[in-house]
C-alpha positions as MATLAB code, in Angstrom:
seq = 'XXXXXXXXXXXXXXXXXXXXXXXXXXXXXXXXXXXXXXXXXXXXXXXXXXXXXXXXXXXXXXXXXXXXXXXXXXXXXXXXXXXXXXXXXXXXXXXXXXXXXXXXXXXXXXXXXXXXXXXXXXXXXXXXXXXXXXXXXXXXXXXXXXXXXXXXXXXXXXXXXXXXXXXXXXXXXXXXXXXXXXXXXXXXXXXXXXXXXXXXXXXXXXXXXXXXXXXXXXXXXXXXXXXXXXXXXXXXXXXXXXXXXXXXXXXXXXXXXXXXXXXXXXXXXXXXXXXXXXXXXXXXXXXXXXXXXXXXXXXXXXXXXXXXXXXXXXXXXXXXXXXXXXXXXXXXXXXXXXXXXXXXXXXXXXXXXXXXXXXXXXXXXXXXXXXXXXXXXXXXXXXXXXXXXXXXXXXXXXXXXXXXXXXXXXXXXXXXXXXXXXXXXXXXXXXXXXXXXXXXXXXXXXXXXXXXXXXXXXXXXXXXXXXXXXXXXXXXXXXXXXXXXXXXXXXXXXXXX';
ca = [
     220.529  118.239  -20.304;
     218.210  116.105  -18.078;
     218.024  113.237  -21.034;
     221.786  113.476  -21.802;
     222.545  113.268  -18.378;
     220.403  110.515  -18.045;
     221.909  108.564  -20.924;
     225.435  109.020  -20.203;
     224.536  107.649  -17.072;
     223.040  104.721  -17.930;
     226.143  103.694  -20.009;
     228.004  103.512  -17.172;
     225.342  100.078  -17.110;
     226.567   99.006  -20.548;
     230.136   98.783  -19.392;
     229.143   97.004  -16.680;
     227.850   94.308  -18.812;
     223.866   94.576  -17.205;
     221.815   94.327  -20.508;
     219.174   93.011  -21.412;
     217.615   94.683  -24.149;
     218.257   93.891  -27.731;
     216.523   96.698  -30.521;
     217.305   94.632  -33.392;
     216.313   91.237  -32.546;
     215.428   90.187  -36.215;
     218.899   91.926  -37.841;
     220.344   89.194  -40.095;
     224.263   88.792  -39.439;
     225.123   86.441  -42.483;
     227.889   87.689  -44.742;
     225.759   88.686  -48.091;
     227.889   86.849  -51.175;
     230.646   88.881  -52.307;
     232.154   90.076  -48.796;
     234.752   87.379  -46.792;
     236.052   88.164  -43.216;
     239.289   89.700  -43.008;
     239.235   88.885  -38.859;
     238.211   90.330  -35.377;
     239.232   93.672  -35.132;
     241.348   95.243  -32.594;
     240.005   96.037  -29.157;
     241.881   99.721  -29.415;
     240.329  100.512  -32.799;
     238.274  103.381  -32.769;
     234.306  102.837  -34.944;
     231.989  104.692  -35.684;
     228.653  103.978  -34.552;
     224.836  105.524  -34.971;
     223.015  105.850  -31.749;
     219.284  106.392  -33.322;
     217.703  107.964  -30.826;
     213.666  108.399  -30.467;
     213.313  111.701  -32.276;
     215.176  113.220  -29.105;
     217.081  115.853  -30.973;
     220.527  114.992  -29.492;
     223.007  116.138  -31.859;
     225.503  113.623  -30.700;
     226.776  111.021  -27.721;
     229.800  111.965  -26.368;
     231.010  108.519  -25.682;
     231.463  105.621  -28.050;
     231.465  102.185  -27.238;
     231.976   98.386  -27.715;
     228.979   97.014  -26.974;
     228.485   94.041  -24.970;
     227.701   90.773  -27.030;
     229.137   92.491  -30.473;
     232.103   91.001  -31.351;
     233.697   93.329  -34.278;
     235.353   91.682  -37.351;
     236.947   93.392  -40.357;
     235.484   92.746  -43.703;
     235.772   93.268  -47.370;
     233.410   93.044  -50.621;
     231.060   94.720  -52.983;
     232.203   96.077  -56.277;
     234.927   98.444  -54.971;
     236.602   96.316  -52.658;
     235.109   98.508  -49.795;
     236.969   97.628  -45.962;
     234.186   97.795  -42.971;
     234.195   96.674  -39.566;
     230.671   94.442  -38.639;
     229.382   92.217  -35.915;
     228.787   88.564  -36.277;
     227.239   89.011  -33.148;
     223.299   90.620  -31.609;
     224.976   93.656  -29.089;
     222.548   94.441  -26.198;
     221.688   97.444  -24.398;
     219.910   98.245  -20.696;
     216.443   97.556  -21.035;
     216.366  101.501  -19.331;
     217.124  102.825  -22.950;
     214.486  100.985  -24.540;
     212.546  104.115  -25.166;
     214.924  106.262  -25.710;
     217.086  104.323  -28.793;
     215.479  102.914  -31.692;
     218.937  100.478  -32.806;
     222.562  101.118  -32.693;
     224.054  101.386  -36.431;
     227.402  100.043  -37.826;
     227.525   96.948  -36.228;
     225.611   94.412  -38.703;
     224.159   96.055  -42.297;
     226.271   95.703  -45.316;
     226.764   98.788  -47.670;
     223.873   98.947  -49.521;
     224.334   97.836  -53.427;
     223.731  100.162  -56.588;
     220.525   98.800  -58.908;
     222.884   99.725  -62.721;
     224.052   97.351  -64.698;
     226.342   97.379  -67.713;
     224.910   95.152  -70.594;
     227.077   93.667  -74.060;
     226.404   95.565  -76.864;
     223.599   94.559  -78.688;
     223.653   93.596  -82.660;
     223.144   96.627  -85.078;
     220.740   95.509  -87.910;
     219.437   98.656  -89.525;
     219.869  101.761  -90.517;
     216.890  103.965  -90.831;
     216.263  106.753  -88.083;
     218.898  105.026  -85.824;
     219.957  105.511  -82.613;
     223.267  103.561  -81.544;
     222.422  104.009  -77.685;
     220.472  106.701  -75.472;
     221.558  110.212  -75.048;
     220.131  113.135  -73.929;
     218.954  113.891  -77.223;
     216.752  110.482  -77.839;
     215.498  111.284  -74.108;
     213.919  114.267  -74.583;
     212.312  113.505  -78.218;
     210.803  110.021  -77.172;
     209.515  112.444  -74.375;
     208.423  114.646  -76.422;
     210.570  118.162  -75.333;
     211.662  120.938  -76.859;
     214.632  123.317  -76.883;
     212.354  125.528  -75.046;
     211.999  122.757  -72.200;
     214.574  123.614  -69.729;
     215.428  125.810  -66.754;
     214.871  129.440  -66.981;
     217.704  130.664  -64.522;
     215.806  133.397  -63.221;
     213.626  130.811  -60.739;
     214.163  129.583  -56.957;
     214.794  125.901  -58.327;
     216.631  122.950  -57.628;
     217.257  119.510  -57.891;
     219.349  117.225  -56.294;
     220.708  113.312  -56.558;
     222.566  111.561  -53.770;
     225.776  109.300  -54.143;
     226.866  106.447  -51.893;
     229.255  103.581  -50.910;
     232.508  106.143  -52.725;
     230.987  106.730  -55.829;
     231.856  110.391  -56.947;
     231.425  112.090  -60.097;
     233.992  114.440  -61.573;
     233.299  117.838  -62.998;
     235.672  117.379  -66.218;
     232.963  114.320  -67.233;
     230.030  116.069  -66.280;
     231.688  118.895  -68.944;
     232.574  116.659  -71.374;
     229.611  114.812  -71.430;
     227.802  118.090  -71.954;
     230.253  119.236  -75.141;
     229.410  115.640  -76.177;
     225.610  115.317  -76.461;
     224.089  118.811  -74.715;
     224.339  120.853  -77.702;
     220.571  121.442  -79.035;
     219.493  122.437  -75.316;
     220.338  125.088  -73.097;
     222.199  123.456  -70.089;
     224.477  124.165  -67.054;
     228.163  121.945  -67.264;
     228.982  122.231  -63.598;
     227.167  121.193  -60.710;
     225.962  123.935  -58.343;
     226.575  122.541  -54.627;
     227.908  119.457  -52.994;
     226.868  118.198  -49.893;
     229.257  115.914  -47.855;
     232.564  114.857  -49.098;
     233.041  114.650  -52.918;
     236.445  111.829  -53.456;
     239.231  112.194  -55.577;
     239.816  108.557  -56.647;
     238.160  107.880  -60.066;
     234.598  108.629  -60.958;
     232.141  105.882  -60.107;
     229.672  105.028  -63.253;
     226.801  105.257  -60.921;
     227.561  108.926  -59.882;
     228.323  109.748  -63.179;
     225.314  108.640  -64.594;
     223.270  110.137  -61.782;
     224.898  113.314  -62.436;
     224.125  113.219  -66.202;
     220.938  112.750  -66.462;
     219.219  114.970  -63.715;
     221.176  117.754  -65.113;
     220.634  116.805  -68.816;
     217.119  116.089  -68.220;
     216.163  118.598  -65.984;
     218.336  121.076  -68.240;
     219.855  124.309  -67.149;
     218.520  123.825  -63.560;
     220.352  123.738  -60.379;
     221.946  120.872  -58.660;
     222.889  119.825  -55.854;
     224.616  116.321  -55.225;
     224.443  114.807  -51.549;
     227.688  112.675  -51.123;
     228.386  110.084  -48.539;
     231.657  108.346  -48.730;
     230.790  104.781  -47.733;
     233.063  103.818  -45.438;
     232.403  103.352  -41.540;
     228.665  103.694  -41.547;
     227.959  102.780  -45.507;
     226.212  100.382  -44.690;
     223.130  102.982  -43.682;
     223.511  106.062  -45.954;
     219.976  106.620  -46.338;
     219.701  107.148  -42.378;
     222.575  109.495  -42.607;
     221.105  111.178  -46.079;
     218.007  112.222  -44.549;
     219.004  113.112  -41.292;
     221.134  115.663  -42.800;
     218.215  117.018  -45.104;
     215.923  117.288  -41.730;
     218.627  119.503  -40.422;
     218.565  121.929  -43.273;
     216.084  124.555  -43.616;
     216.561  125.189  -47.100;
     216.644  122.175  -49.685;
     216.261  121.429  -53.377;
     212.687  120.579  -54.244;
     213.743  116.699  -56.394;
     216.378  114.604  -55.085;
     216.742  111.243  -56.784;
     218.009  107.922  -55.166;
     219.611  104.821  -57.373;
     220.365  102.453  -54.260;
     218.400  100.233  -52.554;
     218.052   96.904  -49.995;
     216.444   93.886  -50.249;
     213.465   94.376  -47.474;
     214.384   91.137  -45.440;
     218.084   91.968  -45.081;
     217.214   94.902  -42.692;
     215.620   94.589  -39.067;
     212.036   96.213  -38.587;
     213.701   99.050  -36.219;
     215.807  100.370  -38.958;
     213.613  100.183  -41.758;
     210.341  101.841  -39.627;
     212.753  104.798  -38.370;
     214.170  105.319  -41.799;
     210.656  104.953  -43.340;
     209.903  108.042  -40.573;
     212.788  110.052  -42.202;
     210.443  109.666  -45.268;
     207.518  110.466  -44.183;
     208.785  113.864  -42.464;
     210.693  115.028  -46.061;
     207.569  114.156  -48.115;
     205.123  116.336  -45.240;
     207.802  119.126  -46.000;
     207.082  119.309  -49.172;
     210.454  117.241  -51.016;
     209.553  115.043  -53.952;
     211.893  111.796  -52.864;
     212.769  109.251  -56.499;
     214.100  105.934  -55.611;
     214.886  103.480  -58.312;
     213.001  100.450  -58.428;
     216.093   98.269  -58.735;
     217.484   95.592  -61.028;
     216.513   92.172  -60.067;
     212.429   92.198  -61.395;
     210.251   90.924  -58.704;
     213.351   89.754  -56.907;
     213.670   86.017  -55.417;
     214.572   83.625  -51.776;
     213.545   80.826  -50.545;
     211.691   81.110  -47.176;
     211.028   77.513  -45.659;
     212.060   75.954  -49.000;
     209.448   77.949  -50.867;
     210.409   80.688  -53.458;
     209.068   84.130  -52.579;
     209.504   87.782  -54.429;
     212.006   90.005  -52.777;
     211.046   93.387  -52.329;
     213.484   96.057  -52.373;
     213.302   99.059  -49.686;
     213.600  102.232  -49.860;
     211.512  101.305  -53.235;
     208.924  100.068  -51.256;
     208.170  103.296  -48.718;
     204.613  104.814  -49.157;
     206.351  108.370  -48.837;
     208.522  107.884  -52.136;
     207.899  107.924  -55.729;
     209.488  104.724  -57.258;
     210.975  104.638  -60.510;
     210.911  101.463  -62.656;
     212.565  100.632  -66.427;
     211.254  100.164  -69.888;
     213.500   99.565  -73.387;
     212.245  100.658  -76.676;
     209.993   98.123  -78.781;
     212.389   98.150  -81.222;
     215.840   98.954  -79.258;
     217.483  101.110  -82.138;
     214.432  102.854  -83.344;
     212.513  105.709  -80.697;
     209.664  103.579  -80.708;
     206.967  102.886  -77.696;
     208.551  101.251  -74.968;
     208.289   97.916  -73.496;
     209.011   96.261  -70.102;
     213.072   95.993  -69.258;
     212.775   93.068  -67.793;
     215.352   94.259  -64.988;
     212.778   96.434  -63.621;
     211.941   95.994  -59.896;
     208.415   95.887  -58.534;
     206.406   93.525  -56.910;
     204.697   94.616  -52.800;
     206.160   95.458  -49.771;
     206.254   92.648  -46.865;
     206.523   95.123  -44.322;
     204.324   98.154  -45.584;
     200.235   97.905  -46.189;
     198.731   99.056  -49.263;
     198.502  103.213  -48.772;
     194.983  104.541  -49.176;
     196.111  106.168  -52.736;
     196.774  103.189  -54.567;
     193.962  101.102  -53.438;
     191.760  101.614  -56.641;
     194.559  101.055  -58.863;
     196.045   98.318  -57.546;
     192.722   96.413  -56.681;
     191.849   96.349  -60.363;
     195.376   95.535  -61.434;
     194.951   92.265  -59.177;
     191.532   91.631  -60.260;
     192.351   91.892  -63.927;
     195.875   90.565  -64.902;
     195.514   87.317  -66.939;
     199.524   86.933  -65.844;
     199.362   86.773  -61.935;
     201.625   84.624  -60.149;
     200.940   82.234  -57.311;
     199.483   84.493  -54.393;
     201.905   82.896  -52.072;
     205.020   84.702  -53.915;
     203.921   88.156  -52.618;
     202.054   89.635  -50.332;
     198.581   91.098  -52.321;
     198.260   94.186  -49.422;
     201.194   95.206  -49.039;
     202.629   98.888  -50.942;
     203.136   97.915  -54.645;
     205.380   99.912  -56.382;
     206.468  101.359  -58.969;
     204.998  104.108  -59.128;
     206.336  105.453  -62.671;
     208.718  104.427  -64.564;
     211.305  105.702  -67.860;
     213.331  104.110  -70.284;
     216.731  102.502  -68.489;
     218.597  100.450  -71.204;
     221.482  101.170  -73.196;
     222.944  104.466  -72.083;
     225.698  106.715  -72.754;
     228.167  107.880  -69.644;
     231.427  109.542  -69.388;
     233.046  108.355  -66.895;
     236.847  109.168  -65.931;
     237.126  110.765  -69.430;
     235.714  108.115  -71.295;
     232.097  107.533  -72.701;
     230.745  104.293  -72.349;
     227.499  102.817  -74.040;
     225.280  100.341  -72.650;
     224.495  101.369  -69.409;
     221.290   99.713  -67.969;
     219.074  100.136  -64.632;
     216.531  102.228  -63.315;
     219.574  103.640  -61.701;
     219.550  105.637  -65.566;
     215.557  106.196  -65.146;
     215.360  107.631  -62.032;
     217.443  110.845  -62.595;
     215.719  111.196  -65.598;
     212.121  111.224  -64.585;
     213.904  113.248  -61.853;
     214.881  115.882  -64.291;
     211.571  115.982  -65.681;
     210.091  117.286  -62.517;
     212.217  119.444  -62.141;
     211.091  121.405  -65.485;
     207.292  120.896  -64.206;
     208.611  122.605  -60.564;
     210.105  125.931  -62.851;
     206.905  126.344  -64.578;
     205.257  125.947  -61.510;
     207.213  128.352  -59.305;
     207.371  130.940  -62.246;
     203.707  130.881  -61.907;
     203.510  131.594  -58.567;
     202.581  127.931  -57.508;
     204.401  125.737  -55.014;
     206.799  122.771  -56.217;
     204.862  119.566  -56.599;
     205.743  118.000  -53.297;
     204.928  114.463  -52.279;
     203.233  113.425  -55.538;
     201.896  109.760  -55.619;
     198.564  110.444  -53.901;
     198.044  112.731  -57.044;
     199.786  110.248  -59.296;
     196.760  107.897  -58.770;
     194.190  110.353  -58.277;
     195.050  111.176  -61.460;
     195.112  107.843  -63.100;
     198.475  108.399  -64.300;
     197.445  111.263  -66.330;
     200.096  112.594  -68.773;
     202.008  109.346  -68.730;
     202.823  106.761  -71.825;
     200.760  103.522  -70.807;
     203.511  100.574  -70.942;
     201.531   97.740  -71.591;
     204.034   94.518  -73.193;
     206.038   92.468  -70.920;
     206.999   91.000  -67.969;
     209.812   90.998  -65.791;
     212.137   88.779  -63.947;
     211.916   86.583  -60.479;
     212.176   83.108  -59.568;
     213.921   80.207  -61.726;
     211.629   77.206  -60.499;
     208.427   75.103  -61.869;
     205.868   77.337  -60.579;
     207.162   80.958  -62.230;
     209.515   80.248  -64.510;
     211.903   83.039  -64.468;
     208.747   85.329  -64.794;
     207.470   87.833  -61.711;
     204.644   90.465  -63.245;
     203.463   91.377  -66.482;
     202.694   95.020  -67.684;
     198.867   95.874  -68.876;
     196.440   99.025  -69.388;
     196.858  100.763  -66.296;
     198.907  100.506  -63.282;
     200.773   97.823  -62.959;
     203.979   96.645  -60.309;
     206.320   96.505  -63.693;
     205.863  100.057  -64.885;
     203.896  102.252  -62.913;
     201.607  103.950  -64.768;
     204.134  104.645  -67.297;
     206.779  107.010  -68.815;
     206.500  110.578  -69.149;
     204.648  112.339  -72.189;
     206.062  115.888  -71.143;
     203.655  118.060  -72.657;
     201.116  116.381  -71.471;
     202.201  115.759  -67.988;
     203.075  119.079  -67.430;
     199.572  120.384  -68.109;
     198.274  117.540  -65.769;
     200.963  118.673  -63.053;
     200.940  122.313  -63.568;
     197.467  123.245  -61.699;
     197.020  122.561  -58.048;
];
């Protein structure tokens, strides 16, 4: 109570108008494209606001505020025409709170966008051992599993995928997309628990992919989906995600992640306190997936130079990022190749972790294809980690299936899924779930991985790049990872301690 006390108190000085303190003071307040300003909001209207607090364990304020200096304005943008109330303005707090409050959310971050794209169909020239699009089915034989591979029922497993910014999936597409292409693999057609509010407008293609492909890759295991609606504090949800996980004792051991930020659009208070949130899932033993996003190495201009853009959560040491590959040939289950949509590139605001050093060193030291070094910043966390095949999916969405669907939003749940099958064999043998698992990822030199080793992906239009960021090669590499799952082979690398 003595901290409470003392807070409530001290907001008697933020009404007063006496600040001085400002946690965010690098915050960018520009519109991002796609939103306009629908005007300043009403003094009487009531927001919703995150007081993050220094690891204090106060469950919440009892007071909420306008805060001097914020002015609030109503908004609207992104792809579903989502209404949110932001400040143009910095807000300031007493310089007396300073150590007790790391920022004040839902006054300047936009939601976060989805990394999945829907591409034209492509030109059908052949005939012989065709696919016309992935499914489950081409999944798990490029991958290289059986009917045998999937959940035994009788273990303590999960998995679980998180959906933002009111994207929900619906149980009647899940099914139907299971009559559809689930029927040479055991499987389960409904999902087991939902965390958070699950919507009743229309499915969202993101969710429904999400949805899909954990549960069709990691087959007949169960899952959990994490739901935040959007609205009020969207703009955040991976703040509010893994809050709630730290406050539950018992979790699913794979949750996958298909959203992301560009790492300059966020100040360094949010991004280090949600980077925290990381680091105390993966030290409880949670195997975090993020997708690597859509944009290749990324692009802005800084100073009227082009630089890479880096994409957090992607770029966290404590998460295993997921980037894209297409097929060689794209209707033949060939070897895969880079999709050039897949993000990578190094973090501007993480260093290089101690696991990755070898790899990345060498990858530095040996591509032919290296861009200028003042497009990205050589020490920082590269990333991806991994990576799967993310072009030209199936989804059933609202009832009906649609082909095409690209991102690493698509190979995230996926390599998810496959996890999830090396956690059951795991468990049933009396082993723990694989837990954080890049510092054995590179220990391991990528063992039981397909090496992706053709093409490049995209960044900056301009004289010096060309359109091109990084190229793929033997090894690691920020395109790829060190590859795409052999399952077999990966699960005998994976299965010991």
């Amino acid at each position: 109570m003595g901290l409470q006390a003392c807070l409530l108190g001290l907001f008697a000085l933020i009404l007063s108008g006496k600040c001085s303190y400002s946690p965010e003071p690098d915050q960018r307040r520009t519109l991002p494209p796609g939103w306009v300003s629908l005007g300043r909001a009403d003094p009487e209207e009531e927001l919703s606001l995150t007081f993050a607090l220094r690891q204090q364990n106060l469950e919440r304020l009892s007071e909420l505020l306008l805060l001097p200096g914020a002015q609030f304005h109503h908004y609207v943008g992104g792809p579903t025409e989502t209404h949110v109330v932001r400040s143009p303005r910095p807000y300031q707090l007493p310089q007396a709170l300073a150590p007790h409050v790391d920022f004040v959310g839902g006054l300047h971050r936009f939601p976060p966008t989805s990394s999945l794209r829907q591409r034209p169909e492509p030109q059908v020239t052949g005939t012989v051992g065709l696919h016309l699009g992935v499914t489950p089915s081409v999944i798990r034989k490029r991958y290289n599993l059986t009917s045998q591979d999937v959940g035994s029922g009788t273990s303590n497993n999960s998995q679980a995928c998180a959906q933002f910014l009111e994207q929900y999936f619906h149980d009647s597409d899940l099914a139907q997309f299971m009559r559809l292409f689930g029927g040479n693999f055991a499987h389960q057609a409904s999902v087991t628990r939902v965390v958070g509010q699950q919507g009743r407008g229309r499915a969202g293609i993101e969710a429904s992919l999400d949805v899909q492909y954990l549960m069709s890759a990691g087959a007949n295991i169960s899952t959990w989906v994490y739901s935040s609606p959007g609205r009020h504090e969207g703009q955040e949800p991976f703040l509010q995600w893994l809050i709630l996980l730290s406050n539950e004792s018992a979790l699913p051991h794979v949750h996958t992640v298909s959203y992301g930020d560009e790492e300059d659009s966020l100040s360094s208070a949010y991004i280090q306190r949600v980077n925290t949130e990381l680091m105390k899932a993966a030290a409880r033993g949670l195997t975090l997936l993020f997708a690597s996003g859509d944009s290749g190495a990324g692009c802005w201009s800084v100073s009227g130079r082009h630089q890479f853009r880096p994409t957090f959560p992607a770029s966290s040491p404590y998460v295993t990022t997921v980037g894209g590959t297409s097929f060689q040939e794209p209707f033949l289950i060939t070897n895969e190749i880079v999709d050039y949509i897949s993000g990578g590139g190094f973090s501007n605001v993480f260093p290089r972790p101690s696991y990755q050093e070898e790899a990345v060193a060498k990858f530095l030291s040996s591509s032919p294809h290296l861009p200028p070094s003042s497009y990205f910043n050589a020490s920082g966390r590269a990333y991806p980690d991994v990576a799967a095949l993310s072009d030209g999916y199936w989804v059933v969405s609202n009832r009906v299936p649609i082909p095409w669907v690209s991102g690493t939003s698509a190979s995230t749940p996926v390599f998810g899924g496959l996890l999830s099958l090396i956690n059951e064999h795991r468990i049933l043998s009396g082993r723990p779930p694989l837990g954080f698992l890049n510092p054995r990822l590179y220990h391991q030199h990528g063992a039981g991985l397909f090496d992706v080793t053709h093409g490049c992906h995209e960044s900056c239009l301009d004289d010096e790049v060309e359109g091109q960021g990084f190229c793929s090669g033997p090894g690691w590499d920020p395109v790829t990872g060190w590859g795409t799952p052999n399952f077999p082979a990966l699960l005998k690398t994976l299965l010991n301690p």
